[in-house]
N, C-alpha and C positions, 0 to 999 in steps of 0.2 A: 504494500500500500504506500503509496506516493507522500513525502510528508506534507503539511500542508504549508502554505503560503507564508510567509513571512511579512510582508507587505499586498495588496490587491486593490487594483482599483477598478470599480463596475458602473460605467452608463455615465464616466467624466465629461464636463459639459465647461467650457469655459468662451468666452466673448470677448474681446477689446473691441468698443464701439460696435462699429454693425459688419463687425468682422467672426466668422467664427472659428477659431484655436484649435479648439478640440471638441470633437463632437461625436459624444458615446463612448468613451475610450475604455476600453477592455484590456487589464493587463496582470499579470500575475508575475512573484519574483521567489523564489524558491531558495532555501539555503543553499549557500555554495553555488550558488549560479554566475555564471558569467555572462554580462549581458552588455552589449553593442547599442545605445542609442542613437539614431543617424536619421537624417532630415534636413532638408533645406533649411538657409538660413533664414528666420523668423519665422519656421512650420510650427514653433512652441516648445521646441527643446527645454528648454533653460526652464521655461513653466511648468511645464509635464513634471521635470524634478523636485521641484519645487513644492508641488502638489505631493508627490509621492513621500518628500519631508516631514507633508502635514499641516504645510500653510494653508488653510482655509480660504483659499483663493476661486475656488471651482462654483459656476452658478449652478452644478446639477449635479447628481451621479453622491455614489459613495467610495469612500476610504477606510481601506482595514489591514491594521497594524497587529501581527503577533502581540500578547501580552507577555512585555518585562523585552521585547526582541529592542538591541539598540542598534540606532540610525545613525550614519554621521556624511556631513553633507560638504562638498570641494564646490565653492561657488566662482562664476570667474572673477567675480572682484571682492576677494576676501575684506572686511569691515572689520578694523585694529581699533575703532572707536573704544575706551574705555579700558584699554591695555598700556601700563606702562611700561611692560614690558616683552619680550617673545615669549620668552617661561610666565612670565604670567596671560598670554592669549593664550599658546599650548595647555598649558595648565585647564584654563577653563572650565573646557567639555568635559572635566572628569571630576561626577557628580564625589567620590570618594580621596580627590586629590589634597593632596599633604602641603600643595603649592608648588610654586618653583622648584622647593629641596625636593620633591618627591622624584623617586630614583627613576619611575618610569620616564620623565620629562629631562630628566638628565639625558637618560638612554636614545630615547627618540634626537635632541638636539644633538647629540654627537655623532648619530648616523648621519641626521641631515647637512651634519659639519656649519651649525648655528651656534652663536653666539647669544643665551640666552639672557642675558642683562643689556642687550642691544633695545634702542626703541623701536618699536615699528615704524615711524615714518623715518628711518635713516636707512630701510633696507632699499637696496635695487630691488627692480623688478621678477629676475629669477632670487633673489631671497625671501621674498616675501611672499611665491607663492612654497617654497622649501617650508615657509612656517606655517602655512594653510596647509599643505600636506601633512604636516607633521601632528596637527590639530588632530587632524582627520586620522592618524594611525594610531595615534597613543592610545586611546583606547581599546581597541582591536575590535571594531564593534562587529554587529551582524549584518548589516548590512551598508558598504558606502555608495553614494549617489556623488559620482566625482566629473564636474562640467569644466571640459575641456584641461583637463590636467598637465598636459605638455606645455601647457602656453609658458612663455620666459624660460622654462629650463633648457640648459644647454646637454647636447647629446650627451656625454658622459652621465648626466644626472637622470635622462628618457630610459639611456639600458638600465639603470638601475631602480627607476620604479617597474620599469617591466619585469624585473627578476623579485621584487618585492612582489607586485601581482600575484604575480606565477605561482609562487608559495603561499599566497594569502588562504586562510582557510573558509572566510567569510564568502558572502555574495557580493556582488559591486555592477553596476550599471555606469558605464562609461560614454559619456558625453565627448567623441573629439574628433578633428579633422587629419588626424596624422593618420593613413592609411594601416602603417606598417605596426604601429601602435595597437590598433584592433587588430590587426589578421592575427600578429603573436596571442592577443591575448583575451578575444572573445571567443566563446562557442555556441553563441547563438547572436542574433539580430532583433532588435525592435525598430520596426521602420515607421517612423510617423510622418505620414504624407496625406495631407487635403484633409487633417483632421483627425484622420484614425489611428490605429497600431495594430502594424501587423506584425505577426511574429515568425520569423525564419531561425527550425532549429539546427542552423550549421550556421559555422565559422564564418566571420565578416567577408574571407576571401570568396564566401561563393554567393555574397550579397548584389554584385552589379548583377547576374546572370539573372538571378532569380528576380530581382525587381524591374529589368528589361522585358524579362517573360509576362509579366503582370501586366506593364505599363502598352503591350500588345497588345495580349488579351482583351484589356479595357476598349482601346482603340477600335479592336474590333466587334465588339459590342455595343457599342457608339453606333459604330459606321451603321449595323444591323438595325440597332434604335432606329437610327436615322428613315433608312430606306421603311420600314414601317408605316412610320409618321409619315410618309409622303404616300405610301398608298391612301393611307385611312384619309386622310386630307382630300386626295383626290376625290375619293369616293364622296364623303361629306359635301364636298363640293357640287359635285354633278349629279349627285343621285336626292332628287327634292321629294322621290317616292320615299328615299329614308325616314323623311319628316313624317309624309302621310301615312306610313304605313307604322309608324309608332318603333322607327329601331333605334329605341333611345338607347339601350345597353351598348351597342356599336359605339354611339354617341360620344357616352360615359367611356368606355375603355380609350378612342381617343384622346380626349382631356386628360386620362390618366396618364397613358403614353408621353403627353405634352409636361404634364407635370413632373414624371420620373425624369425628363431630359433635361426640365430645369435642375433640378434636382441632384441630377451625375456633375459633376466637376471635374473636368477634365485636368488633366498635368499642367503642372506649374512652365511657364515657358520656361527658355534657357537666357541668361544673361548674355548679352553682347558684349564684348571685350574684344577692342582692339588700341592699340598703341598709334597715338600720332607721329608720325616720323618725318620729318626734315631731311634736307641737303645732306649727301651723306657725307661723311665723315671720312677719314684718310685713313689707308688701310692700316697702318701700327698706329692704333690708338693710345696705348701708355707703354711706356719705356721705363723698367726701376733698375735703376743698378748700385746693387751695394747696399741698400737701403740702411738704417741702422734707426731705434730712437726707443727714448727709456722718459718714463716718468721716475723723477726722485732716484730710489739703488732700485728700480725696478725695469727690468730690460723687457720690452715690449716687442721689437720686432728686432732682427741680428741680421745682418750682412743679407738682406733680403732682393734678388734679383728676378724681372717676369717681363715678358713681352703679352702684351693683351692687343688683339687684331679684331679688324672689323668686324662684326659675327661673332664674334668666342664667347660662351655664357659659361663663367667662373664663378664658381661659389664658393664663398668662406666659412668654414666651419672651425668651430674648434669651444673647450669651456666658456661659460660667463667671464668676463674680465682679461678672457686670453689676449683680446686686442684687434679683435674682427673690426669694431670700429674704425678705430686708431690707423689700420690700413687699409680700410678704404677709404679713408679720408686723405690718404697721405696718395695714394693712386689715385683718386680723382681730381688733387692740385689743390685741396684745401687746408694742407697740413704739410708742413716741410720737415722734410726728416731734420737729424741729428748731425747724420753724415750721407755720404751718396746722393744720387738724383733722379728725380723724377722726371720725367719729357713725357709733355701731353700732346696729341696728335693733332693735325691741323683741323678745324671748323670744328670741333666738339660741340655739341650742346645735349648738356644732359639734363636729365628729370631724376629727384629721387622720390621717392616712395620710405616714408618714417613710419613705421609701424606703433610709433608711441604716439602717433592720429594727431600729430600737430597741425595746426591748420582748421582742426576740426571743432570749432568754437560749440560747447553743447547745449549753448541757447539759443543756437541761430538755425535756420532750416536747410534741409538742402536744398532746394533752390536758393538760399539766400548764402550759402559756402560758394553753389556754382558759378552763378551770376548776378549775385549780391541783390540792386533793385532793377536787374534788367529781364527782360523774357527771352535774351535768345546767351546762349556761351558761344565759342571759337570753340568748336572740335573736329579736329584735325583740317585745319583751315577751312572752316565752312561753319557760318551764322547756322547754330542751329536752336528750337525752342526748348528750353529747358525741361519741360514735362517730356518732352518725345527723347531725349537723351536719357532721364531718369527710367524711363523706362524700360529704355536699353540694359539695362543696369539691375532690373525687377522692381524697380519702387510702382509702390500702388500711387495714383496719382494724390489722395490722402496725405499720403508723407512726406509726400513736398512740402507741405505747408508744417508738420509735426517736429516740435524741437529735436534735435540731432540725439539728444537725453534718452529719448524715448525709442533710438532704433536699438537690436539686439547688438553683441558684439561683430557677427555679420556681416548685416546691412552697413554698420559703421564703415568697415574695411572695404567693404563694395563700393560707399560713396569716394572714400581713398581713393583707391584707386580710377574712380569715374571722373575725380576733380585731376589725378594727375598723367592720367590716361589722353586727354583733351589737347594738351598741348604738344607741339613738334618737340623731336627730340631722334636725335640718332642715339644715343647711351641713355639706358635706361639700370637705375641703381636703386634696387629693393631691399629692405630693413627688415626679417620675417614676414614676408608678404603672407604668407598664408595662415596666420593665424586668425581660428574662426569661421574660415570658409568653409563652405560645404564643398563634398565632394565634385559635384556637377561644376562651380565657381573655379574650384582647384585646376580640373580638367580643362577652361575655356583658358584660363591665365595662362596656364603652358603654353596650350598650343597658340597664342597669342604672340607670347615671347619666344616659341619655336617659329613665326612666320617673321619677325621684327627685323629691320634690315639692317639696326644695328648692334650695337655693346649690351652686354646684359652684365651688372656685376650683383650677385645675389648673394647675402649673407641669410641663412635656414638653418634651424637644427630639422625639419624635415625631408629624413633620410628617402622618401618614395617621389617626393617633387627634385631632389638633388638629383637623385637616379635617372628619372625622366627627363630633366633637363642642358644640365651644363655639360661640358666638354671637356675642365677640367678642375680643379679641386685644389684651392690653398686651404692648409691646414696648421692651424695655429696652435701649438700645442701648450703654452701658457709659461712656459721658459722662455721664449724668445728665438723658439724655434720655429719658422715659416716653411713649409715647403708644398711647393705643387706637385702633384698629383692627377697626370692622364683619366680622364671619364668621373662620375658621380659620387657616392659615399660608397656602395659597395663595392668600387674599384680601388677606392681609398684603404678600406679597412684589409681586403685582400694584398693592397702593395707596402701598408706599412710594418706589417710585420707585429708579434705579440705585442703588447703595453706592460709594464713593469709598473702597477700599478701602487702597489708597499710600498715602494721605494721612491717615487715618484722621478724614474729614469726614464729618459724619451730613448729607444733601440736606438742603436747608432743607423747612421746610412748615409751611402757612400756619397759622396757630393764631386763634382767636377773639379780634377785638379789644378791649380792655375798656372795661367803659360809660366813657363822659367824664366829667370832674368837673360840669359844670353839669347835665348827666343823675342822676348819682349825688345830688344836692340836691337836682332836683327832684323825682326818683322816688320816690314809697314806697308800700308796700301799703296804708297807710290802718289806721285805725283797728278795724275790724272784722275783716278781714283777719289781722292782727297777734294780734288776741286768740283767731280762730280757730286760728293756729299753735300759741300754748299753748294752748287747750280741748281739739283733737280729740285728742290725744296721750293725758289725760287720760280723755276721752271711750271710745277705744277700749280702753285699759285696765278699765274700769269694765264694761264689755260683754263682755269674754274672762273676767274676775276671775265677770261671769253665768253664762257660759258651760260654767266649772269646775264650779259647784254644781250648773247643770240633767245635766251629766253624768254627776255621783258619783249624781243622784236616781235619773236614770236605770238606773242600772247596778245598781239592785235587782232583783233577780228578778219580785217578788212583787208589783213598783207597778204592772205591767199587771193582773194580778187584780183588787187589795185597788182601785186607782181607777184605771178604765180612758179616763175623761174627765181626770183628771189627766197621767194617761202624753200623751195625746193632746195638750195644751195646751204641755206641755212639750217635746215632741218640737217640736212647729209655734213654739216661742218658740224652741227653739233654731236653727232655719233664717231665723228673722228676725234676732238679734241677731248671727247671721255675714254676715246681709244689709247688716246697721248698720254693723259691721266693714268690709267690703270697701268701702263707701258713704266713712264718716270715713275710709278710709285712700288713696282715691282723690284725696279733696277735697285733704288733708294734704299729698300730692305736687303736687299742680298751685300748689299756693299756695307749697311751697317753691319749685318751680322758677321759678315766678314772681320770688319774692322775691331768687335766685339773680340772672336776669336781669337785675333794678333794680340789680347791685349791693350787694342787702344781706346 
């Protein structure tokens, strides 16, 4: 006999405005269960949990809780209000707790590697949700409701809640958009889409298959609706014997028909996401050589050297505080190293993407973030009205007008990227883009930034969007050790070799020896050589600076008319003079890297 429920909820009913959440929700959570919650962004994730807590938030339905079974809840913006300290927020949730001294809350701080006499508002971001988790373990309860748990920790810290999981003996319901995250560590799915919850008992990995199969099904059941309702219609229509002869039941099952259609709610559309892109950019984008720079006795990046080219999408990964920042800010030209140099590539114009949502005022609306008091934005060179871009994006036209306060964590990062998506840019620089997004969101971003024609530099602890992405992988290991890495994070973890993780030793590996001294005297590019590095640079400037005027000629309406051998001549100059470009800009890097080689 099956044991019984733990937590259940039967016939959940909840509203925002004349919107409906959740409607009839059916769920059960069983000891020791491991459970996957997944749904578009504002389908009610975060509330479902919420409810299942015990907050009396629901307009309908019931909720039932084992007697004496404890709950403990990972919310994405943990509330330190009323704590002066970690060990005393830790502390808390444990109705038997001794305080701070109590050994459990020792215990739990020194796994998390917390500093429990620290305040809350002096943590970073990944320490403060380290102490929301920590909340949440010290008791070991029966069941945790943990939303979005990955956000801010850095990968060393994700494999180690996932091996905490792993042994957990409790139940847990996991709320998150890291892919790799569930496959390891759910064995069933709750899917809440257009309101309901459905339940799939196997592992997160075979959740697209099975909710593609449904999301068909549905379609085709529609489509059957559909064709129906257009007989009965018909009929209604042309047959006025219906009337006379009393087939009101025909009638009635019509309007029923009509009603169930209203009724069905089809799939949520899919978000538009595409990147504005600009004049492109020159094929060696950034150039580091040598790099070096230290806060305080603290060495942040060491003898750090990378060539980044047009197209290459680099991700940095590495612990909180290793200095992911600190180099990409030192490669994008906003940050001067110590020692060495940076060289930025000609025409640059980048966009970043701050995942800590600056920019995003939470009293203002999104129309009023997009186009402040205007009706139309610039995206991607083109007036367009601000609802019909929001849209683009899944906002309901409602939440145009709704403080920014009020969207999910989500919708938030969706507007993010909608406001900085808009503008041209050949280099585009993302901060944890994906925290919070929903699967389907995850998927259009990539393939967004897989069609983009320029620079991607992307710092993620998300190991399945790194995987799908980039090309190739700086990794910062928090010594001051930099090194890249050919392809994604499992190409990384494959090429680095074990971790010495006790000791806090980074494995040696083998690095490029540098030229000798009597190589370095006697190597040089030569005279010709030399003067090519300064001409082409010049060269190809000279050719784009062409390229501007034959395009403004161009963009007359009236020069294919008025001279139709002129439009001709200029069209065909302009596909040479990008031939010339591509040509000097080729030559340019073979002779740097040459020159790099010699040593010089």
């Amino acid at each position: 006999m099956a044991a019984p429920p733990l937590l259940a909820l039967s016939g959940i009913r909840f509203h925002l405005g004349d919107q409906t959440i959740l409607d009839g929700v059916e769920l059960a959570i069983s000891p020791g269960e491991r459970l996957s919650l997944v749904g578009r962004n504002g389908a009610g994730k975060s509330t479902l949990l919420r409810i299942l807590a015990g907050q009396p938030i629901f307009d309908g339905g019931t909720r039932f809780a084992q007697p004496g079974a404890t709950i403990a809840t990972l919310p994405q913006e943990p509330d330190f209000a009323g704590h002066a300290t970690v060990a005393d927020y830790v502390s808390s949730v444990l109705a038997d707790s001794l305080g701070p001294s109590d050994y459990r809350i020792a215990a739990i701080l020194e796994e998390m590697k917390l500093d429990g006499d620290r305040q809350p508002g002096e943590l970073s971001g990944g320490e403060a949700r380290r102490a929301a988790l920590a909340r949440v373990l010290v008791g070991e309860p029966d069941v945790m409701l943990l939303d979005e748990p990955t956000n801010h920790l850095d990968l060393p810290t994700i494999e180690w809640l996932e091996e905490k999981l792993a042994r957990w003996r409790g139940a847990y319901v996991l709320v998150s958009h890291d892919r790799r995250f569930l496959t390891t560590l759910s064995r069933a799915v709750l899917w809440l889409d257009r309101g309901i919850v459905r339940r799939l008992d196997r592992g997160y990995g075979e959740f697209e298959a099975w909710s593609a199969d449904i999301v068909e099904r549905e379609a085709t059941e529609r489509h059957k609706l559909d064709r129906l309702i257009e007989r009965e219609t018909e009929w209604a229509g042309k047959s006025i014997r219906a009337r006379r002869t009393r087939n009101e039941g025909r009638l009635r099952a019509l309007n029923a028909l009509r009603q169930q259609r209203r009724d069905q709610i089809g799939p949520v559309g899919r978000a538009t996401i595409e990147a504005g892109q600009a004049e492109a950019s020159g094929a060696l984008v950034v150039t580091a050589r040598n790099i070096t720079k230290r806060w305080g006795d603290k060495v942040i990046v060491e003898d750090f050297s990378t060539r980044i080219f047009r197209k290459n999408r680099i991700g940095l990964i590495g612990p909180n505080g290793a200095g992911k920042t600190t180099l990409l800010k030192m490669l994008m030209g906003e940050l001067e190293p110590d020692s060495g140099a940076v060289k930025l590539g000609a025409n640059l114009l980048p966009v970043v993407i701050d995942q800590r949502r600056i920019g995003l005022d939470p009293d203002k609306t999104p129309w009023e973030i997009l186009a402040d008091r205007n009706d139309h934005v610039l995206v991607r060179g083109h007036l367009t009205h601000v609802m019909t871009y929001l849209r683009e994006y899944l906002f309901r036209d409602e939440q145009a007008r709704q403080p920014v306060r009020t969207l999910s964590g989500g919708e938030r990062n969706r507007l993010l990227l909608a406001k900085a998506l808009a503008a041209p840019s050949n280099m585009i620089v993302l901060d944890e883009p994906t925290n919070d997004l929903d699967a389907d969101t995850l998927d259009l971003l990539q393939e967004a930034l897989d069609d983009y024609d320029g620079t991607v530099l992307l710092v993620s602890h998300d190991r399945d969007f790194l995987d799908r992405l980039v090309t190739s992988t700086i990794a910062l290991e928090g010594d001051g050790t930099a090194i890249e890495y050919a392809g994604g994070y499992s190409d990384y973890v494959s090429q680095r070799g074990p971790r010495v993780e006790a000791t806090g030793v980074t494995p040696s590996r083998a690095k490029a020896k540098p030229a000798s001294p009597a190589r370095e005297t006697k190597a040089r590019l030569g005279y010709k050589r030399e003067r090519a590095l300064v001409e082409l640079p010049k060269k190809i400037d000279s050719l784009r600076a062409e390229m501007a005027t034959i395009n403004k000629a161009l963009a007359d309406p009236a020069l294919y008319s008025r001279d139709p051998k002129g439009f001709a001549d200029k069209s065909a100059r302009l596909g040479g003079a990008q031939a010339e470009i591509d040509a000097a800009e080729s030559e340019w890097l073979e002779l740097e890297m040459l020159k790099e080689e010699l040593g010089g």
